[in-house]
N, CA, C and O atoms as a CHARMM CRD file, in Angstrom:
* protein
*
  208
    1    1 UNK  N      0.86100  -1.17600   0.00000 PROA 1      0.00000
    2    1 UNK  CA     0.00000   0.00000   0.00000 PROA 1      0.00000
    3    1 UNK  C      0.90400   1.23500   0.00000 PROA 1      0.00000
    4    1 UNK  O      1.70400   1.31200   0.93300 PROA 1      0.00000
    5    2 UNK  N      0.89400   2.06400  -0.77600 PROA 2      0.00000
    6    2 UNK  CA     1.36900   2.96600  -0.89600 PROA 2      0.00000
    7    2 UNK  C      1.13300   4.28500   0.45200 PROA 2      0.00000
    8    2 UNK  O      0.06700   4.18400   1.06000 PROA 2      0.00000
    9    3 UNK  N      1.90800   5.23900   0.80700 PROA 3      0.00000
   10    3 UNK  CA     2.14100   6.07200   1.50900 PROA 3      0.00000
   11    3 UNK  C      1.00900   6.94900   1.51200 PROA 3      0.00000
   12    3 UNK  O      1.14700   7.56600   2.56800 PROA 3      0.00000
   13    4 UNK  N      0.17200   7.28700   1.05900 PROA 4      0.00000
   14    4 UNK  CA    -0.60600   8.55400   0.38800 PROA 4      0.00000
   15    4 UNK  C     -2.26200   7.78300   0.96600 PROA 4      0.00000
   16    4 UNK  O     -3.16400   8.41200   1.51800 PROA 4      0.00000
   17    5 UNK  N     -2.27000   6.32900   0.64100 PROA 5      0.00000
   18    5 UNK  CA    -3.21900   5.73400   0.56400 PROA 5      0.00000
   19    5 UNK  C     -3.47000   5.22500   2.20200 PROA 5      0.00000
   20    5 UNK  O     -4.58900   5.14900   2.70900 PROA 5      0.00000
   21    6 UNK  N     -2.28100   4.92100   2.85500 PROA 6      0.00000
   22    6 UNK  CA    -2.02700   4.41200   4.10700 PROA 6      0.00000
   23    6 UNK  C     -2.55900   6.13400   4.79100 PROA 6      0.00000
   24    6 UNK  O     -3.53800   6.05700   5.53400 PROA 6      0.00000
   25    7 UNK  N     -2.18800   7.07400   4.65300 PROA 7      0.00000
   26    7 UNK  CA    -2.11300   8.43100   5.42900 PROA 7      0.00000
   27    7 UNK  C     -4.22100   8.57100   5.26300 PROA 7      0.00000
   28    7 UNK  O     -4.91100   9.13900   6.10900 PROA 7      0.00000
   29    8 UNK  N     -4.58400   8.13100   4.43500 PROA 8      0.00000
   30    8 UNK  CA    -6.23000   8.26200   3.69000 PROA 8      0.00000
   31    8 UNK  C     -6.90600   7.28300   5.10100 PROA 8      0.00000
   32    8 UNK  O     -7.68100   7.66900   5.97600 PROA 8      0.00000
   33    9 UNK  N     -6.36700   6.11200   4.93800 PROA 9      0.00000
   34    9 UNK  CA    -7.12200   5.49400   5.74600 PROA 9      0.00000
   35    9 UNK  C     -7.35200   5.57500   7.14100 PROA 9      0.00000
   36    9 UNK  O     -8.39600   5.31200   7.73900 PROA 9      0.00000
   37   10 UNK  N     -5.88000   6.10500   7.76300 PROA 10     0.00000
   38   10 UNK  CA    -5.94500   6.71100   8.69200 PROA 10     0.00000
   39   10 UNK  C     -6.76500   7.90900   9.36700 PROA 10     0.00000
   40   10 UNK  O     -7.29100   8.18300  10.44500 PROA 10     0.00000
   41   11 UNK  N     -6.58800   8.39100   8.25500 PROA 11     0.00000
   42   11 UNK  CA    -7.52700   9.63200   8.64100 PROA 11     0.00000
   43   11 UNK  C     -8.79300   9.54800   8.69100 PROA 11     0.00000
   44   11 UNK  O     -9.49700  10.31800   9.34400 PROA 11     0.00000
   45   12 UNK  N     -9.44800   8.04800   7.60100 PROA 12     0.00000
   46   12 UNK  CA   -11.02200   8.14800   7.85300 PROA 12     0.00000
   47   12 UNK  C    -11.39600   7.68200   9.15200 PROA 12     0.00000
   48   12 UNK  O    -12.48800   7.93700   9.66100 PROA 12     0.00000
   49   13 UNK  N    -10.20800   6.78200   9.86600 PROA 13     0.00000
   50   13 UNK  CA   -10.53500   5.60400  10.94400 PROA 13     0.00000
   51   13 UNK  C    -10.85300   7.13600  12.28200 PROA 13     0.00000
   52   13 UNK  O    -11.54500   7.06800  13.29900 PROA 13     0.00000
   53   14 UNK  N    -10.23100   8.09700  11.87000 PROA 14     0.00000
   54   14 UNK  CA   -10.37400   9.15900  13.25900 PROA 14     0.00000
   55   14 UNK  C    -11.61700   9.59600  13.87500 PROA 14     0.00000
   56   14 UNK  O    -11.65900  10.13700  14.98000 PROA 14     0.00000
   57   15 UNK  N    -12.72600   9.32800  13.07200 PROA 15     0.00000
   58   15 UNK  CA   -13.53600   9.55300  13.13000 PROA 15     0.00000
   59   15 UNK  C    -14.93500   8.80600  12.82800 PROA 15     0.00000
   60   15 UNK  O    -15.79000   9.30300  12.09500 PROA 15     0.00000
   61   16 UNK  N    -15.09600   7.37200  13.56900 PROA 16     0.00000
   62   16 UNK  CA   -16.03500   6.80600  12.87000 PROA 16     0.00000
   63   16 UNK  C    -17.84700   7.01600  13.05000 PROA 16     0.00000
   64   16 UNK  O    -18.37400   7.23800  14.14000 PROA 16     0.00000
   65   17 UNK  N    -18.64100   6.88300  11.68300 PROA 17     0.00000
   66   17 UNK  CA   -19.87800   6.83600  11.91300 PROA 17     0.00000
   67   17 UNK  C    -20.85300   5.75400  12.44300 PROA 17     0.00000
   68   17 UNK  O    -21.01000   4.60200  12.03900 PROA 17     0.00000
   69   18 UNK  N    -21.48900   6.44000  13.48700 PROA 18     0.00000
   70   18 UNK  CA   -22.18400   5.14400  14.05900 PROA 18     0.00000
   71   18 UNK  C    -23.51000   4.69200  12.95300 PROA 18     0.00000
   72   18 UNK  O    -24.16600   5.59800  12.43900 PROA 18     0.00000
   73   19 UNK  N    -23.80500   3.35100  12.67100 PROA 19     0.00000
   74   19 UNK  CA   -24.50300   2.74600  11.36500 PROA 19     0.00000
   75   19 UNK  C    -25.60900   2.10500  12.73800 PROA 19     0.00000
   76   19 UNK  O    -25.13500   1.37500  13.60900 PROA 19     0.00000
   77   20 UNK  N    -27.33900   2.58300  12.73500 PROA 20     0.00000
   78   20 UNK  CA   -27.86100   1.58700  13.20900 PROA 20     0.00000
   79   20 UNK  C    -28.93400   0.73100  12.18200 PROA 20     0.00000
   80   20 UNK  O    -29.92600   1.12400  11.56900 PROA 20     0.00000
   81   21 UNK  N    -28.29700  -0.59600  12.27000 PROA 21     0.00000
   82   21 UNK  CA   -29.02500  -1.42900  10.65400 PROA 21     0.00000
   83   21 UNK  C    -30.41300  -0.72600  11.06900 PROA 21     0.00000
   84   21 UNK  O    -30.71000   0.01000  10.12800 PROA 21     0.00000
   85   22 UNK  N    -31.37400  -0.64100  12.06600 PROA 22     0.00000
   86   22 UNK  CA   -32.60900  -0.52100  11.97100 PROA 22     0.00000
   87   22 UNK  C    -32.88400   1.17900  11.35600 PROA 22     0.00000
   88   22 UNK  O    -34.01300   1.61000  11.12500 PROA 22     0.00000
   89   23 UNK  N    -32.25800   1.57600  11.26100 PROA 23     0.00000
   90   23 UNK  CA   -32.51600   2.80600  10.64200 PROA 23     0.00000
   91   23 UNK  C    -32.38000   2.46600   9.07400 PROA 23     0.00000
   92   23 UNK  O    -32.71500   3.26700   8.20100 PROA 23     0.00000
   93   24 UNK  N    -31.97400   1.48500   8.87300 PROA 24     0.00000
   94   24 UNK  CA   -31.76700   1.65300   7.18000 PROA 24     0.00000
   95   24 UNK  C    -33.37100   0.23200   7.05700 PROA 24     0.00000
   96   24 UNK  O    -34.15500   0.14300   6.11200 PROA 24     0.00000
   97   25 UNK  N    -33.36900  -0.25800   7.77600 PROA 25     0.00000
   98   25 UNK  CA   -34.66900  -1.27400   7.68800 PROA 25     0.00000
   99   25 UNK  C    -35.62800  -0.54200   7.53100 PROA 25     0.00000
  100   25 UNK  O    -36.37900  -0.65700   6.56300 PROA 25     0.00000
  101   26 UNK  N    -35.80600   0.52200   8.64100 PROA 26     0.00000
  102   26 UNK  CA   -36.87100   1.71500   8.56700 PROA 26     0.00000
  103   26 UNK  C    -37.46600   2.62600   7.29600 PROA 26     0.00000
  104   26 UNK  O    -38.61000   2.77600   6.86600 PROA 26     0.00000
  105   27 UNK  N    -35.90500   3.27600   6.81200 PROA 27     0.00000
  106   27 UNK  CA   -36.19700   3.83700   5.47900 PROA 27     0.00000
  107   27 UNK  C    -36.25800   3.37600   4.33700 PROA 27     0.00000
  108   27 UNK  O    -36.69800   3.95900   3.34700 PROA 27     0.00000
  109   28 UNK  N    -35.56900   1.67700   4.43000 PROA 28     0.00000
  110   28 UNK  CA   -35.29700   1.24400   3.38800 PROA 28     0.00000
  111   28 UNK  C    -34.37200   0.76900   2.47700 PROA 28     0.00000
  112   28 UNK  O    -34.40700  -0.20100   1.72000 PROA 28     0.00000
  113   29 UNK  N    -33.31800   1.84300   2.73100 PROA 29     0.00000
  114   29 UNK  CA   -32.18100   2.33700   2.00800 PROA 29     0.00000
  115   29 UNK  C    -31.04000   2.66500   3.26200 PROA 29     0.00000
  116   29 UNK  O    -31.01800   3.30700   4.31200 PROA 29     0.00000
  117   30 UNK  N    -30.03000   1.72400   2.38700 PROA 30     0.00000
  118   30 UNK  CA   -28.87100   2.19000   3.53500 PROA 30     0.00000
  119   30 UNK  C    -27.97700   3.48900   3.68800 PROA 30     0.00000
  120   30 UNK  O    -27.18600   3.74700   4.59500 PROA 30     0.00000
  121   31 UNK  N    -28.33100   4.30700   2.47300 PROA 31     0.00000
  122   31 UNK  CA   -27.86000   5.74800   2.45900 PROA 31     0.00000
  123   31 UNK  C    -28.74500   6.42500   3.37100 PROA 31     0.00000
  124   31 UNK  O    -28.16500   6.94100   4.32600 PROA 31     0.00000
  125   32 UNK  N    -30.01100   6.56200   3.33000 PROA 32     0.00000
  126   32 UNK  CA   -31.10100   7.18800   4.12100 PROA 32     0.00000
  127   32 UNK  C    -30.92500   6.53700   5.34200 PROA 32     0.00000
  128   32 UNK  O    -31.38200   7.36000   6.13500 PROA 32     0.00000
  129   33 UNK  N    -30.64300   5.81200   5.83200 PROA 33     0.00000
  130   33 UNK  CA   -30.14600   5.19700   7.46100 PROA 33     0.00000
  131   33 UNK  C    -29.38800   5.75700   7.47800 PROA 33     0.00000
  132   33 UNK  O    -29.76400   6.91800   7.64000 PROA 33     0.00000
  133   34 UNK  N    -28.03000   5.66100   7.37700 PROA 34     0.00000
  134   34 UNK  CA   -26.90900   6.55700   7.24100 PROA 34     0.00000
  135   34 UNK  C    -27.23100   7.92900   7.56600 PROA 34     0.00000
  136   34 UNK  O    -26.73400   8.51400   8.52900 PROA 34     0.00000
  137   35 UNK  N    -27.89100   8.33800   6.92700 PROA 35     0.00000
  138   35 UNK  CA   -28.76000   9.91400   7.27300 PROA 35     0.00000
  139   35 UNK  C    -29.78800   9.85700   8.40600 PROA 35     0.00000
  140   35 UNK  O    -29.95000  10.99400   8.84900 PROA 35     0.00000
  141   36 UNK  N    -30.23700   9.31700   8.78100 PROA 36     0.00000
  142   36 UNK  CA   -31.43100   9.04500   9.58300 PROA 36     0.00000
  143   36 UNK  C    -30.12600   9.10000  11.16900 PROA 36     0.00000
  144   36 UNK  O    -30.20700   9.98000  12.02600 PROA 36     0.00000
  145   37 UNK  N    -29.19800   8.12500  11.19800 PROA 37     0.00000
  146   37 UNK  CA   -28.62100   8.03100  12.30600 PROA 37     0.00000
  147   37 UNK  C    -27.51900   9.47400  12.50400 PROA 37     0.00000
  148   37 UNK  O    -27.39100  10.03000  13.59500 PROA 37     0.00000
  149   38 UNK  N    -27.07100   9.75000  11.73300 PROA 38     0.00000
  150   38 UNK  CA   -26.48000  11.28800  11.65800 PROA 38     0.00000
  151   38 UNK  C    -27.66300  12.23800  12.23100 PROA 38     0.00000
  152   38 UNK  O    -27.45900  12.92800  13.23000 PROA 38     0.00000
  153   39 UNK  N    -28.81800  12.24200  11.60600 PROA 39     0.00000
  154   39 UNK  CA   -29.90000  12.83600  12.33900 PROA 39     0.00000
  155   39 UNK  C    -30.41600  13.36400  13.73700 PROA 39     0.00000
  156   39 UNK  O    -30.87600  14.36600  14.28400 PROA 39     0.00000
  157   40 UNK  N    -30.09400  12.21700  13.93700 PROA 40     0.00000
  158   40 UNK  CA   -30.66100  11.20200  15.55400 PROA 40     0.00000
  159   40 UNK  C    -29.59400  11.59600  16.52000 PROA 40     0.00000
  160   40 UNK  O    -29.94900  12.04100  17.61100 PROA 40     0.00000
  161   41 UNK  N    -27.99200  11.45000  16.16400 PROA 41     0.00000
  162   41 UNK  CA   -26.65700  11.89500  16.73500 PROA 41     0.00000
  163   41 UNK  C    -27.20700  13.60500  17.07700 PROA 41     0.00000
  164   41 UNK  O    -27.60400  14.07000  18.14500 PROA 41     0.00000
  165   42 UNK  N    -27.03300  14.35000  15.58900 PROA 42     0.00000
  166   42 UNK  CA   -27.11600  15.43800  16.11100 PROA 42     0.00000
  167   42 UNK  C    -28.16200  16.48900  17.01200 PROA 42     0.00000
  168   42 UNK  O    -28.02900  17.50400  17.69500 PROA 42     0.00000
  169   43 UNK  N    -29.55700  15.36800  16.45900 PROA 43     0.00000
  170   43 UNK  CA   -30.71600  15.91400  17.32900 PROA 43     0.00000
  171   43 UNK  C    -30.16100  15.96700  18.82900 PROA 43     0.00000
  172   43 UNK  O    -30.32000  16.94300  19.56100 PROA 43     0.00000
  173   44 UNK  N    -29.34700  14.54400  19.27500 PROA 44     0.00000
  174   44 UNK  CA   -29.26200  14.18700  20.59400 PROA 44     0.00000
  175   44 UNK  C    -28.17500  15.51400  21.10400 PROA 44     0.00000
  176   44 UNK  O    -28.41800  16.41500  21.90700 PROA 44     0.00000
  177   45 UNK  N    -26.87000  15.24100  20.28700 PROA 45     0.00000
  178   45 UNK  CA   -26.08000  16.47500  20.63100 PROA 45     0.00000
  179   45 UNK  C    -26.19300  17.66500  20.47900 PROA 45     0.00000
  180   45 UNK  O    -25.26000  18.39300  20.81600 PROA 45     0.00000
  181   46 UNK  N    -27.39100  18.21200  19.91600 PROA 46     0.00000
  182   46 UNK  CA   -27.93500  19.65900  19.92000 PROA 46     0.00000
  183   46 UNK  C    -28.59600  19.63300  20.78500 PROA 46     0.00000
  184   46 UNK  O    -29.17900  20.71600  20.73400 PROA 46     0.00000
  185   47 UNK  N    -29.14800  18.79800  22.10400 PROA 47     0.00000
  186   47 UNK  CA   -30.48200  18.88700  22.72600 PROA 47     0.00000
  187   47 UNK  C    -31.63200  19.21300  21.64000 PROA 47     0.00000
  188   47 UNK  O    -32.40500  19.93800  22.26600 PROA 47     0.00000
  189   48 UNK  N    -31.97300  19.10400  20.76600 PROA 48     0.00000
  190   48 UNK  CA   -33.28000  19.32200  20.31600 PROA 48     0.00000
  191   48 UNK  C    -33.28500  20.60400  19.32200 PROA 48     0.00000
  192   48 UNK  O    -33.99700  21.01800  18.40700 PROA 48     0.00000
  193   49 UNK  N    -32.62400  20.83200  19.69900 PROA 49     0.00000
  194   49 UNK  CA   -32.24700  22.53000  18.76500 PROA 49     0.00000
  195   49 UNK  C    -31.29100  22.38300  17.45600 PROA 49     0.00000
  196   49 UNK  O    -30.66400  21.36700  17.15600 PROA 49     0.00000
  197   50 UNK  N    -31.31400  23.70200  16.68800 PROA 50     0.00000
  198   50 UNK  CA   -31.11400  23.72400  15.65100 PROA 50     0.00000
  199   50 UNK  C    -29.75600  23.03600  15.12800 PROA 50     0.00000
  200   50 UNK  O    -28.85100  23.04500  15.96200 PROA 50     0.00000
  201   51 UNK  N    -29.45800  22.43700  13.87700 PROA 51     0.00000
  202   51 UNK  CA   -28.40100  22.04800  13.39700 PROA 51     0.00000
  203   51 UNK  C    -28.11200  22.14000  11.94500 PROA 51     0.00000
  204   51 UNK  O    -29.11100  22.58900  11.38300 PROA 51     0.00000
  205   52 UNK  N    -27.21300  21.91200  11.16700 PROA 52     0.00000
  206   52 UNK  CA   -26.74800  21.92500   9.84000 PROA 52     0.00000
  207   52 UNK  C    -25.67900  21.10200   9.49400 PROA 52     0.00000
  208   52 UNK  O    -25.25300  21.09600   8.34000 PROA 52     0.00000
């Protein structure tokens, strides 16, 4: 593995997204879960209030 590619992977591992399968059962689609649980994260870590 090259240097460039090794420094890539590292960097995605810093930060991982939490995946809950039932959110993608829910919508359907595992992109829209994906979104649904990003959702849900930030609702929780905004308390309820606004986000982007």
């Amino acid at each position: 593995m090259n240097n460039s590619l090794k420094v890539l992977f590292e960097e995605f591992q810093e930060r991982p997204i939490a995946f809950m399968p039932i959110y993608s059962k829910i919508t359907g689609s595992v992109t829209a879960g994906l979104l649904l649980s990003q959702i849900v994260y930030w609702d929780k870590t905004k308390e309820h209030g606004e986000f982007f």
